[in-house]
C-alpha positions in Angstrom: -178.0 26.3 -47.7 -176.4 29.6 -47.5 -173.0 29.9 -46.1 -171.1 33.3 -45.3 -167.3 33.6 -44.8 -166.8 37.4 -43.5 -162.8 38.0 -43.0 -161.2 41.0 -41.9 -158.0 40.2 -44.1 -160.6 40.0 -47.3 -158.8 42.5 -49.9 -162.2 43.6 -50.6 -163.1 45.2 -47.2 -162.9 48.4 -45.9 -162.1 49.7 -42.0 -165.5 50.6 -41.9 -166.5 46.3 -42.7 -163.9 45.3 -40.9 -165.5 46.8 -37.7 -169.0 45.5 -38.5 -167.6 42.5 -38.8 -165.9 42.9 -35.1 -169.6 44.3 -34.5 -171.0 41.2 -35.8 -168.9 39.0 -33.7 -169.9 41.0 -30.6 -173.4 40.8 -31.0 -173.0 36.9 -31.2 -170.9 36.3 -28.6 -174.8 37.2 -26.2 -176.6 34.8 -28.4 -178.2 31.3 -27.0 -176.8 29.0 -30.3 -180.0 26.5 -29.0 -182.6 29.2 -30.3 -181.1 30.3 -33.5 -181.9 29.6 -36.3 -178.0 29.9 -37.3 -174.8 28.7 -37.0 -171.6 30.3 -36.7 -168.0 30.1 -35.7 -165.8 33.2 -34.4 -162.1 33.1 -35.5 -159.2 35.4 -34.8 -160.0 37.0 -38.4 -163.1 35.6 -39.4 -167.4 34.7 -38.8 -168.5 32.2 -40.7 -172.1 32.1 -41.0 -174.6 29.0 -42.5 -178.0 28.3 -42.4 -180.8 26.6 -43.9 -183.8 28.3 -45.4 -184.8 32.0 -46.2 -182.1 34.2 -46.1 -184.3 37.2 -44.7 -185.6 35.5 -42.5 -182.8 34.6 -40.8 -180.9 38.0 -40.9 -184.3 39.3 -39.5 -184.0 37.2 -36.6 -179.9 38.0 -35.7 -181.1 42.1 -36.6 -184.1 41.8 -34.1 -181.7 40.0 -31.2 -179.0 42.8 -31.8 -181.2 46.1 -32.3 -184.5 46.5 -29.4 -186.3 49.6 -29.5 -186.9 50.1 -25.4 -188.0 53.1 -23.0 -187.4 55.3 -26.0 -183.2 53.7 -26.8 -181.9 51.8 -29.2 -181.0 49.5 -27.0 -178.0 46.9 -27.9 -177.8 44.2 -25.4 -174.6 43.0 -26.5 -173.0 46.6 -25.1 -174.6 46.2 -21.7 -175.1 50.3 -21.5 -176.7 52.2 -18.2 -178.7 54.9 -19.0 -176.2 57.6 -20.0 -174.8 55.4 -22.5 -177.9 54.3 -23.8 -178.7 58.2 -24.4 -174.7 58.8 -25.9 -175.2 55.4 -27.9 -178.7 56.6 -29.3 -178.2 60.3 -29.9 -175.1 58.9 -31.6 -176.2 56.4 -33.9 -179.2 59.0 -34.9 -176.6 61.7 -35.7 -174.7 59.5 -37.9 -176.1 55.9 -39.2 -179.6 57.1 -38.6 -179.6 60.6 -39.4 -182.4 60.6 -42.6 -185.6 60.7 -41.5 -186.7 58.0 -43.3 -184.5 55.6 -41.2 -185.8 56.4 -38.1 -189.5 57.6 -36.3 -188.9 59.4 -32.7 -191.3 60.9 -30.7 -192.2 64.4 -31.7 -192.5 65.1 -27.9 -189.1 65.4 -25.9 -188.5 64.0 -22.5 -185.9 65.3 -20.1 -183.2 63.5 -18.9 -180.5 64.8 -16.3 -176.9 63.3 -15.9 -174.8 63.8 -13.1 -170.7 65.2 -14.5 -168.8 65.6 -11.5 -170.0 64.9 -7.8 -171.3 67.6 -6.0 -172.1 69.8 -9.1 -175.5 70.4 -10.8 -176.8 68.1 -13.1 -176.9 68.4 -17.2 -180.3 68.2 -18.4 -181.3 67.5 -21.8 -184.3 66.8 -23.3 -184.3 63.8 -25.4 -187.3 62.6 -27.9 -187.7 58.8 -27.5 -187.1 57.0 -30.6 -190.0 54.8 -32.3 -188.5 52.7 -34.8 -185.4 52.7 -36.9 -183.8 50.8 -40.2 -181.9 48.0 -37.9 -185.2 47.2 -36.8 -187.2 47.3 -40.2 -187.5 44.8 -42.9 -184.6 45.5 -45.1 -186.7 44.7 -48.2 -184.4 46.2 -50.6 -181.8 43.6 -49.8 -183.4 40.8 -50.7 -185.4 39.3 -53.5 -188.9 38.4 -53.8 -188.2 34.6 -52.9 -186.2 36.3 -49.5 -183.0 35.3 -50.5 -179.8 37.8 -50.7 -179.8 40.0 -54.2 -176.3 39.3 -55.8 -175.5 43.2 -55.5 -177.7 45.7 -52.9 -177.6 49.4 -53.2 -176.8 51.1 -50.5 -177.6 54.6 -49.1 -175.7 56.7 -46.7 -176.8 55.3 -43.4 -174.4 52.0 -44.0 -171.3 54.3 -44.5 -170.3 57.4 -42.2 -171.1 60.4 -45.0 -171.5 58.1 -48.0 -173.0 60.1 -50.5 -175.1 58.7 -53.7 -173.2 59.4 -57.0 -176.0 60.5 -59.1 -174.4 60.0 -62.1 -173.1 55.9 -61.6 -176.1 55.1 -59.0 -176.3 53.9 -55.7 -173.1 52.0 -54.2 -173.4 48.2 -54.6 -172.4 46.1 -52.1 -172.2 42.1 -51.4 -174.9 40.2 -48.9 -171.3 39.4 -46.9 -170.2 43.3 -46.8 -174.0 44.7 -46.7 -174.0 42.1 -43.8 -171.2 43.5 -41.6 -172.1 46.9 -42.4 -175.3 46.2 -40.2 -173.6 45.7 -37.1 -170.7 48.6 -37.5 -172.5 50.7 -35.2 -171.7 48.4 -32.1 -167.9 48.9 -32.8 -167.8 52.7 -33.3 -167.9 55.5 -31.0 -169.7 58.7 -31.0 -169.4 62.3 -30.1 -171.1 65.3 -30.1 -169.2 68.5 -31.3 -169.7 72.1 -31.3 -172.1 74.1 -33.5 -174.5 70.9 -34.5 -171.6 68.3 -35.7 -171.3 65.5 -34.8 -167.8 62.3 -35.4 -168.2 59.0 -35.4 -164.9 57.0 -34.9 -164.0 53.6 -36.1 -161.5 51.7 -34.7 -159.4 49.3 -36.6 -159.6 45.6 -35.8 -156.9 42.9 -35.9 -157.8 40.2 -33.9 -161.8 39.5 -33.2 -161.8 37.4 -30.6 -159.2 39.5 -28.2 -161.5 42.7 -29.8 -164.2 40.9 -28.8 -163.3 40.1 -25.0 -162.0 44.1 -24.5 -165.0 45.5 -25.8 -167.1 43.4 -23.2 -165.7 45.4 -20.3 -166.3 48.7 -22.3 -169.2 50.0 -19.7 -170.4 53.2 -23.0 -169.5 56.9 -23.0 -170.9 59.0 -20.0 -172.1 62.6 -21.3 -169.1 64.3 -20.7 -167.3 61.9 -23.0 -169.7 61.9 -25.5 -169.1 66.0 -26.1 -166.0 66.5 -27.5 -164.4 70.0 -28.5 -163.2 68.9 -32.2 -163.1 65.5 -34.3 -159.2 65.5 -33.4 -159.8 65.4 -29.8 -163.0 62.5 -30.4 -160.0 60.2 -32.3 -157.9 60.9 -29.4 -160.2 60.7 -26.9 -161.5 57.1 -28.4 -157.9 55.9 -28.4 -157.3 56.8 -25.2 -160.2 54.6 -24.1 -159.5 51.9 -26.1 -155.6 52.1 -24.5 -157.4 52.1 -21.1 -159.1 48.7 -21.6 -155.8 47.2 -23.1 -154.6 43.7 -21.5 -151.0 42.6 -22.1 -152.0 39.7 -23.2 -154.1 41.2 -25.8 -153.8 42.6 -28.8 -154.5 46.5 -29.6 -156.5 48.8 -31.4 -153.5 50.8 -33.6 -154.9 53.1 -35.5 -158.8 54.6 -36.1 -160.7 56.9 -38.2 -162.9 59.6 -37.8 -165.2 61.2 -39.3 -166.3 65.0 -38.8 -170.3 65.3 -39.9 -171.9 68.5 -40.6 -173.6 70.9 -42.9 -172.3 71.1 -45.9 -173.8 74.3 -48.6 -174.6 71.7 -51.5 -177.4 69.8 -49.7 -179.4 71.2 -47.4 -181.8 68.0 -46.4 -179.2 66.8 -44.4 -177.2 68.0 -41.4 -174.7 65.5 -40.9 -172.4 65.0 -44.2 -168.8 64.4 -44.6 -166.9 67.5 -44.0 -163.5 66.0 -42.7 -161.9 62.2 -42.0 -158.9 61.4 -40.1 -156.4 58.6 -39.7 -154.7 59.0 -36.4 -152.3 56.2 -35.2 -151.5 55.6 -31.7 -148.9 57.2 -30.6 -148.1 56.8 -26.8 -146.0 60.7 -26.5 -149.7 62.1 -28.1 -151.9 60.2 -25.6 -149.7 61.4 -22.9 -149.8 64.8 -23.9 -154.1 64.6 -24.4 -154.1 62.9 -21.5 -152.5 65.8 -19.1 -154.3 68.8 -21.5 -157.6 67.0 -20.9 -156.9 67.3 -17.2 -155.9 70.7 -17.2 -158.6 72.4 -19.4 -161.1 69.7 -18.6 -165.3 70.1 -19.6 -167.1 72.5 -16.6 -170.8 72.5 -15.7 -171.7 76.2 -15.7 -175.3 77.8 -14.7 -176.9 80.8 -15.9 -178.9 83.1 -14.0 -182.2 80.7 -14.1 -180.5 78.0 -12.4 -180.1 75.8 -16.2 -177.2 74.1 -16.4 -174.9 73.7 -19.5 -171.2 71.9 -20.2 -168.6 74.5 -21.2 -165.7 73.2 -23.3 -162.7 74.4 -23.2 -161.5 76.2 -27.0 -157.8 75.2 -25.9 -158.0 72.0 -26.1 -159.4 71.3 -29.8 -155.9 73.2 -31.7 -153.9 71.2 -29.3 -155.7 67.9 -30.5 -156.1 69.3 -33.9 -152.6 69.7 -34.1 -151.3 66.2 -32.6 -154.0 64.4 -35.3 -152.3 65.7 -38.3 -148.5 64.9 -36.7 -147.8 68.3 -35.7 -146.2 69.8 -32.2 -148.6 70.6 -30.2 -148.1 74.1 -29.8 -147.6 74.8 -33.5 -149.7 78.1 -34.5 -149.8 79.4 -30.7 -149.8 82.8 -32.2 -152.3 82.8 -34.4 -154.2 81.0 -32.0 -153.4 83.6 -29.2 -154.5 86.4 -31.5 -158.1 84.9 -32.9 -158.8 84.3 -29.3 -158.0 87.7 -28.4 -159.8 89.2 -31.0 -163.2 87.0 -30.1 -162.8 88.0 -26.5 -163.0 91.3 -27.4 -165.7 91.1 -29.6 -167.8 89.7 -26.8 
C-alpha cells in the first residue's frame, strides 16, 4: 500500500510545492470518492494520500480527472472557467509549464477567438491554435519504474518549476514522488499574464491554510483578457494580490505574500522563449493595493482600432514604473524624471 503525507509546513518544500499541494487539494475537492481508486483526507496543512495497487496507475487516473484536453483548452474542471478563462488559463500554462514543444502538440492551424473588454467597444480578436495534447495528460513514464511504482528520486525538467533550468554539470533536479506529486497540480493555484514584447509571469501565491484556500479559490470565476495582459511582472504580482484581496472573507485566512516570475528570452539559449529573467517577492501591503488600485483606474488598458477596422489593447507605459517601483518597496513616484525624459525622448523618436 502506498501512502503520501504532502504538508505545506514540510521544511523540505518550496512556495512553488506548497501551491501544488493547495492545487492538489482543489482538484479533489470535484472528485466522486465512490469512483476512485484513492483515498484522501484534506487538512488545514496537509493531503494525505493511500491506495492500493500500481502507483501509476493511480496518479494516471487523479491526472486524467484534473487535466481534459476539450474544444482545443486545457480544460480544468476544478476552476470552473468560461471561455475567456479557458483561453487566459491555456495560453498561460503553454507560456510557462508547457512551453517546450515536447510537452505539448497544438494545432498548427489557428482559430479566431474574439472577447468583449468593455461594453459598447469593439471586440479583441485573437487567433488561437487549439491545443492536442500536453504532459499532464501523458504517461509520465520517467517517474515511475518498470513495475509502475514511484522511482525513489525523478528528474525533473523545466516545465515542473517556473524557469527551472538543467544544471548540466550536476544533472537533472531530483525530486521526491510526494514533491514531483504536488508539482503536477501547481498550475491550478497560479496565475498567468501576458506582458509586453513576447514575455510572459506566472505568479504563485503563498498558502497557509488549504482548506479556507480551498473554499476562496472556488468562487475565483479565471482572468478575463484584459486581466490576463499586464504592462510589467510588478503590476501581474500586484494585480494577482489585488484579486486574491477581492475574494477575501473575514472569516478566512489570507494570501500574504506571492511570487512572480518574469519569462523571456534570454541570449544563452535560444530554443526557448520563456526563461527566467526576473522573480519577485511582493507582500501585501494594503497603502500599495490602494495606490494600484486608483492608478489602474486612471491609466486603465484601451481597445484601439487601426485604419482596417482590427482591433488591439493598448497598455498604458505609466503604469508598469509605478508598479515596478511599489514591488521593490519604493515610493511610487521615485525616478519621475528619468522616466519623464525616456518618455519624451521615445515620443520624439516616433
Amino acid at each position: 500500500m502506498t501512502k503520501l503525507d504532502l504538508s505545506i509546513f514540510d521544511p523540505n518544500t518550496l512556495l512553488p510545492h506548497r501551491a501544488g499541494i493547495a492545487g492538489l487539494a482543489l482538484a479533489l475537492s470535484v472528485l466522486d470518492r465512490k469512483d476512485a481508486p484513492l483515498s484522501w483526507e484534506v487538512t488545514e496543512d496537509s493531503v494525505k494520500l493511500a491506495w492500493e495497487g500500481c502507483d501509476r496507475d493511480v496518479v494516471k487516473w487523479l491526472l486524467d480527472s484534473t487535466y481534459q484536453v476539450t474544444d482545443g483548452y486545457l480544460n480544468v474542471p476544478a476552476l470552473n472557467l468560461d471561455d475567456q478563462g479557458g483561453y487566459t488559463f491555456t495560453e498561460g500554462v503553454l507560456s510557462t509549464f508547457l512551453q517546450h514543444s515536447k510537452q505539448r502538440a497544438r494545432d498548427a492551424t489557428g482559430i479566431a477567438k474574439a472577447f468583449t473588454i468593455d461594453e459598447g467597444q469593439p471586440e479583441i480578436k485573437v487567433e488561437f491554435r487549439p491545443l492536442l495534447s500536453c504532459y499532464y495528460t501523458g504517461d509520465l513514464k520517467e517517474a515511475f519504474n518498470t513495475k509502475g511504482g514511484f522511482k525513489k528520486e525523478i528528474s525533473l525538467k523545466g516545465h515542473h518549476l517556473p524557469g527551472l533550468v538543467e544544471c548540466f554539470a550536476n544533472g537533472a533536479y531530483q525530486e521526491s514522488p510526494e514533491g514531483y506529486l504536488s508539482l503536477l497540480f501547481l498550475p491550478l493555484a497560479c496565475g498567468y499574464y501576458r506582458l509586453p514584447n513576447f514575455r510572459s509571469a506566472v505568479a504563485i501565491p503563498e498558502v497557509a491554510n488549504l482548506i479556507q484556500w480551498v473554499d476562496r479559490r472556488q468562487e475565483f470565476a479565471g482572468r478575463t483578457y484584459r486581466n490576463f495582459r499586464s504592462s510589467s511582472a510588478g503590476e501581474s504580482a500586484l494585480s494577482f494580490l489585488l484579486q486574491e484581496k477581492l475574494l477575501e472573507d473575514s472569516k478566512l485566512e489570507r494570501v500574504n505574500y506571492c511570487e512572480v516570475y518574469q519569462l523571456g528570452k534570454q541570449t544563452w539559449d535560444a530554443n526557448q522563449s520563456y526563461l527566467k529573467q526576473a522573480v519577485y517577492r511582493v507582500e501585501v501591503k494594503e497603502q500599495d493595493l490602494e495606490l494600484y488600485y486608483m492608478a489602474s483606474q486612471l491609466f486603465p488598458v484601451k481597445v484601439r482600432q487601426t485604419d482596417k477596422g482590427e482591433s488591439w489593447l493598448a497598455i498604458s507605459k505609466i503604469l508598469p514604473w509605478l508598479c515596478d517601483n511599489l514591488v521593490v518597496g519604493k515610493s511610487w513616484y521615485a525616478g519621475f524624471l528619468n522616466f519623464t525624459n525616456v518618455m519624451t525622448s521615445m515620443n520624439a523618436e516616433d
